[in-house]
C-alpha positions as CSV (number, residue, x, y, z in Angstrom):
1,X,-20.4,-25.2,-5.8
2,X,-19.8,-22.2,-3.7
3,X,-20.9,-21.6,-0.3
4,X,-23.3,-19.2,-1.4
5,X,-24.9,-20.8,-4.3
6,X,-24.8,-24.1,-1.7
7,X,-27.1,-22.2,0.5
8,X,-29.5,-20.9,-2.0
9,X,-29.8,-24.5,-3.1
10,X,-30.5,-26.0,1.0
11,X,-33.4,-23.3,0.4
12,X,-35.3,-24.7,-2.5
13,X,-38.2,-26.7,-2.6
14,X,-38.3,-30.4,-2.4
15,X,-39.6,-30.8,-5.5
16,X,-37.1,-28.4,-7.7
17,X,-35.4,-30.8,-10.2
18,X,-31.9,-31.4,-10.7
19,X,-31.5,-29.3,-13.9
20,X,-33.0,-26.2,-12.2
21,X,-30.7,-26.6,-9.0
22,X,-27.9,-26.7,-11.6
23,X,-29.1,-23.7,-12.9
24,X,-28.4,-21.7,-9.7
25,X,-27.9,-18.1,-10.1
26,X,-24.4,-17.3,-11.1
27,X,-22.1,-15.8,-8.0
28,X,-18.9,-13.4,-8.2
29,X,-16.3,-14.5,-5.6
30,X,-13.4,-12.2,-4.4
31,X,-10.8,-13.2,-1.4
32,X,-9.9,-11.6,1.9
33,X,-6.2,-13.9,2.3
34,X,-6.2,-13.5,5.7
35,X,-8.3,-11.9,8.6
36,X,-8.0,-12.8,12.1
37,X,-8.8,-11.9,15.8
38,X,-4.9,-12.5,17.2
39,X,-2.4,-12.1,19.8
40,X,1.3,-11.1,18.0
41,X,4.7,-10.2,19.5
42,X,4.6,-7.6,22.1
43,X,1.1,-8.6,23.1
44,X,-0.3,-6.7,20.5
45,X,-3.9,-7.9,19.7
46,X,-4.5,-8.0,15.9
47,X,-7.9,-7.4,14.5
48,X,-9.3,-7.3,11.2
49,X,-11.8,-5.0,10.0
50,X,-13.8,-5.4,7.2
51,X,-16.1,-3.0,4.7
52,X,-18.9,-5.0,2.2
53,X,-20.0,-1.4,-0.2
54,X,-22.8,-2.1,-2.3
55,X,-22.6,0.6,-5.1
56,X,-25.3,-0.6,-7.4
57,X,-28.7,0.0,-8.0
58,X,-30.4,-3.1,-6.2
59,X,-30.1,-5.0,-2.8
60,X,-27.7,-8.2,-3.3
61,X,-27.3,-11.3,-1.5
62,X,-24.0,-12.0,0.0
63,X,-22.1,-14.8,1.8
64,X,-18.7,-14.2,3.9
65,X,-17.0,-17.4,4.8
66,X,-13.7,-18.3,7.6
67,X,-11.9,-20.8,4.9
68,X,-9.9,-22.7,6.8
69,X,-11.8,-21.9,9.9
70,X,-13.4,-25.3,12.0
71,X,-16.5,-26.2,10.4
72,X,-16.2,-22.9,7.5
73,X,-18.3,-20.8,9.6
74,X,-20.5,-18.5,7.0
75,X,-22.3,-15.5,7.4
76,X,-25.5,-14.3,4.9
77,X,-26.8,-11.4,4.9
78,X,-28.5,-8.6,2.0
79,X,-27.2,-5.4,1.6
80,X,-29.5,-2.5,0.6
81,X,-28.4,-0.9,-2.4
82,X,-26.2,2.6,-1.9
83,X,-25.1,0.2,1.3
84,X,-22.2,-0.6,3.7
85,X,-21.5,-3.3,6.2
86,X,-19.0,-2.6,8.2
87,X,-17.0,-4.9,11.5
88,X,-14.5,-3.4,12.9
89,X,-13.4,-7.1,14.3
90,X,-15.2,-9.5,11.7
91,X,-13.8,-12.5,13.2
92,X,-15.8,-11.9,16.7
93,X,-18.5,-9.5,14.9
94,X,-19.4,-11.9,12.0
95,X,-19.2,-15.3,13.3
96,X,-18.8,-14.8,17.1
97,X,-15.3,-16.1,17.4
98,X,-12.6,-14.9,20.2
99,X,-9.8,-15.8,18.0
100,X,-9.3,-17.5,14.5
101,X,-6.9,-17.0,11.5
102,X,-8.2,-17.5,8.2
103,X,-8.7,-16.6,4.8
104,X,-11.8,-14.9,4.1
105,X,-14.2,-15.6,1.0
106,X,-17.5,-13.1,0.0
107,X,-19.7,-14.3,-2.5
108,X,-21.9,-12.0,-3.8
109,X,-25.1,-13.1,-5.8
110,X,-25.1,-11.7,-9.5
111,X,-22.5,-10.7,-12.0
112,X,-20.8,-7.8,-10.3
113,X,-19.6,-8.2,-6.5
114,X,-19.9,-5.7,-4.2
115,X,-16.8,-3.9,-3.3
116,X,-14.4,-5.1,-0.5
117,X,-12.3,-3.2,1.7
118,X,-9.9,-5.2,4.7
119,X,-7.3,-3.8,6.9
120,X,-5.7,-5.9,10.1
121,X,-4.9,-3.4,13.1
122,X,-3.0,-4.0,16.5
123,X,-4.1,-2.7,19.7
124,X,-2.2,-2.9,23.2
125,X,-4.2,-1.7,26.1
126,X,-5.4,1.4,25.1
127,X,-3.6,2.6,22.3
128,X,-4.5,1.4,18.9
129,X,-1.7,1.8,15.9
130,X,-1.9,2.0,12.7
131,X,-4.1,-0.1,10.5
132,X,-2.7,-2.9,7.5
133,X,-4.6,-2.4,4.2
134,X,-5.1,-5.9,2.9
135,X,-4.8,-6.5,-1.2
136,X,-7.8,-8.4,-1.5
137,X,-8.3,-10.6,-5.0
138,X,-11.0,-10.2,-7.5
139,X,-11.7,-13.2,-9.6
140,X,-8.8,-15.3,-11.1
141,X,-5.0,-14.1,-10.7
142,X,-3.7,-17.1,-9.9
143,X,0.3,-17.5,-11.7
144,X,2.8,-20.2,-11.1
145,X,5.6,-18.3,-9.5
146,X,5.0,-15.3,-7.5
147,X,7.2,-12.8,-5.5
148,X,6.7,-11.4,-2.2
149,X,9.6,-8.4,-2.5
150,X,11.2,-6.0,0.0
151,X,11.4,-8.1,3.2
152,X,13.5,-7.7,6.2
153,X,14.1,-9.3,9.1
154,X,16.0,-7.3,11.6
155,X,16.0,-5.7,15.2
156,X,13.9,-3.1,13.4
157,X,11.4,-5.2,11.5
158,X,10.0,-8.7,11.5
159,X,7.9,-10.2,8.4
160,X,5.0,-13.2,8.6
161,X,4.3,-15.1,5.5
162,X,1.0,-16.3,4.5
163,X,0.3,-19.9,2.6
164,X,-3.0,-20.4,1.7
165,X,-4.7,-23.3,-0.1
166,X,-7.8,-23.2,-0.7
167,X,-8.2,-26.3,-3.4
168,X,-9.7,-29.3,-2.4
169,X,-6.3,-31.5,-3.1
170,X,-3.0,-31.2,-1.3
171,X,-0.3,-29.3,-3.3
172,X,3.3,-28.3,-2.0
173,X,4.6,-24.9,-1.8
174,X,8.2,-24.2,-2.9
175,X,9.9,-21.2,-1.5
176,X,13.0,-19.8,-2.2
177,X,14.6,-16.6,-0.3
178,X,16.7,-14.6,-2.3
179,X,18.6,-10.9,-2.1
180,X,19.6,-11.3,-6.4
181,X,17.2,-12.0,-9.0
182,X,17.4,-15.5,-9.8
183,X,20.2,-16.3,-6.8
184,X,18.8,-18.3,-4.4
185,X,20.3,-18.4,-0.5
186,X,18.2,-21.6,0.3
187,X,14.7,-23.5,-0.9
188,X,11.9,-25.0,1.6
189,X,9.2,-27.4,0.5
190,X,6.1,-26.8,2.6
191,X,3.3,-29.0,1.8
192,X,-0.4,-27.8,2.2
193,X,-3.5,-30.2,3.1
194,X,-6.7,-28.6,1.3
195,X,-8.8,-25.8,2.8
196,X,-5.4,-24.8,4.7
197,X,-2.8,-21.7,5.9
198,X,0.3,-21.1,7.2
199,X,0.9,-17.6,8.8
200,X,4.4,-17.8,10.3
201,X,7.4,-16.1,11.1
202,X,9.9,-16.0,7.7
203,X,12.6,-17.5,10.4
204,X,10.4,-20.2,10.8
205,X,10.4,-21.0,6.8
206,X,14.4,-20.3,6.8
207,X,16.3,-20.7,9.8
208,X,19.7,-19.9,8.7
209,X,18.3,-15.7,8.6
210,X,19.2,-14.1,11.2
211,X,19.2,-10.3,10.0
212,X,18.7,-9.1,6.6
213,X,16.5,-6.1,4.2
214,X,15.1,-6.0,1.2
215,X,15.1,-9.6,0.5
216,X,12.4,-11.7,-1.6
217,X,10.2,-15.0,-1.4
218,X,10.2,-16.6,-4.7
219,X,6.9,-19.0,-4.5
220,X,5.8,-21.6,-7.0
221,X,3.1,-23.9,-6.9
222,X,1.1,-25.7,-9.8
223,X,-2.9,-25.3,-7.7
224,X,-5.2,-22.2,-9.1
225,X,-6.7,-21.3,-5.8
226,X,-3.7,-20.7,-3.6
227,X,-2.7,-17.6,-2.2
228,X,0.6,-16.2,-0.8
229,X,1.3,-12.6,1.0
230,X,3.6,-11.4,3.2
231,X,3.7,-8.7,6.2
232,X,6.5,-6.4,7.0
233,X,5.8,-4.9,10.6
234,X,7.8,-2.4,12.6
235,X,8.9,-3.5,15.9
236,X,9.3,0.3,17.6
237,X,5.6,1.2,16.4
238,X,3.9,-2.4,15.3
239,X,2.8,-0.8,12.2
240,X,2.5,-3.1,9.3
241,X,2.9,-3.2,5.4
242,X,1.4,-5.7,3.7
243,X,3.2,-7.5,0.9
244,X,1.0,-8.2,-2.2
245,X,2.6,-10.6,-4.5
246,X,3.8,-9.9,-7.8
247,X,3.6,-12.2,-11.2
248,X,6.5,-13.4,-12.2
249,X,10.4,-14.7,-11.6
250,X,12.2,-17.6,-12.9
251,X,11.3,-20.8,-12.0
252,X,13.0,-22.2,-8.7
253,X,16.4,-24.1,-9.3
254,X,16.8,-27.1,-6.9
């Protein structure tokens, strides 16, 4: 059960029977894989802003959840139809947190969600650069390998990679770094409790790079609802790219 059909069903009355709370209304689900409220390198202080558009006719019911956050803090709220919600920090806006990192779930009650929009920004002091559009996922894309492509690592750019398991058993990720198709320079296992992310620093996956461009992340795992990403940022400007992953690759040779 999802959070928002789990708080529909804390609002019924005593005396509905089992069969009718099993017959909750039906939710669409769609995934933020990361927002946050952060300080990076440089002192940069990354943000996320968030857009919830309802384009339909009628007012729906939505729930926005922190994942892996303590205690899943969720937010409910209805949005008027022809409306936005907007945070430009949803982190401290949404759930009055100072700093968190965590995938970020809206449920939306009815057969058609409404439309989400993400993008992380850094700010120093006074100056704010430019904003990260985030590829969020509708519904089920899920694939057992995926690749994160055109990485680097370098005195001009750094890239973070993002794990994110959101089943409710522990799976293993396995990673493998490559600059050929197929040619792997080295493998990690990283294995993932449920309701879980990893948001590091590639170096931190693979030690042995020290400089490199254009390089991929070849990432297999066998759980439906996990998630990987990547984020390519500049070092002279902190603006970032984020890395959507693609379907696809051979599978890892160990």
């Amino acid at each position: 059960m999802n959070v928002l059909k789990a708080l529909l069903v804390a609002a019924l009355l005593p005396a509905t029977t089992l069969a009718q709370q099993t017959a909750a209304p039906q939710s669409v689900r769609v995934v933020v894989p990361v927002v946050g409220s952060v300080i990076g390198a440089n002192e940069v202080h990354w943000r996320t802003a968030l857009e919830l558009v309802n384009d339909s006719r009628a007012d729906v019911t939505v729930a926005v959840t922190l994942m892996t956050a303590p205690d899943q803090p969720a937010m409910l709220t209805t949005i008027g139809a022809g409306d936005t919600v907007a945070f430009t920090d949803v982190v401290n806006e949404a759930f009055g947190i100072e700093a968190a990192l965590s995938p970020l779930v809206v449920d939306t009650l009815g057969r058609r969600s409404v439309t989400v929009r993400a993008a992380a920004y850094g700010t120093r002091e006074d100056k704010v650069f430019k904003p990260e559009p985030i590829a969020v996922t509708y519904g089920a894309t899920w694939a057992p390998l995926r690749v994160l492509q055109g990485l680097s690592f370098s005195d001009d750019f750094r890239t973070n990679v993002g794990l994110v398991n959101l089943g409710d058993k522990e799976t293993t990720f396995v990673i493998a770094v490559q600059r050929l198709p197929g040619r792997n320079l080295a493998v990690a296992r990283v294995p993932m409790p449920p309701s879980s992310m990893w948001h590091v620093p590639i170096q931190s996956l693979f030690p042995m790079i020290t400089k490199g461009d254009d390089f991929s992340l070849v990432v297999e795992t066998r759980v439906p609802e996990t998630y990987v990403y990547a984020s390519v940022i500049e070092n002279a400007t902190n603006s970032a790219t984020f890395v959507q992953p693609q379907v696809g690759g051979s599978a890892i040779v160990q």
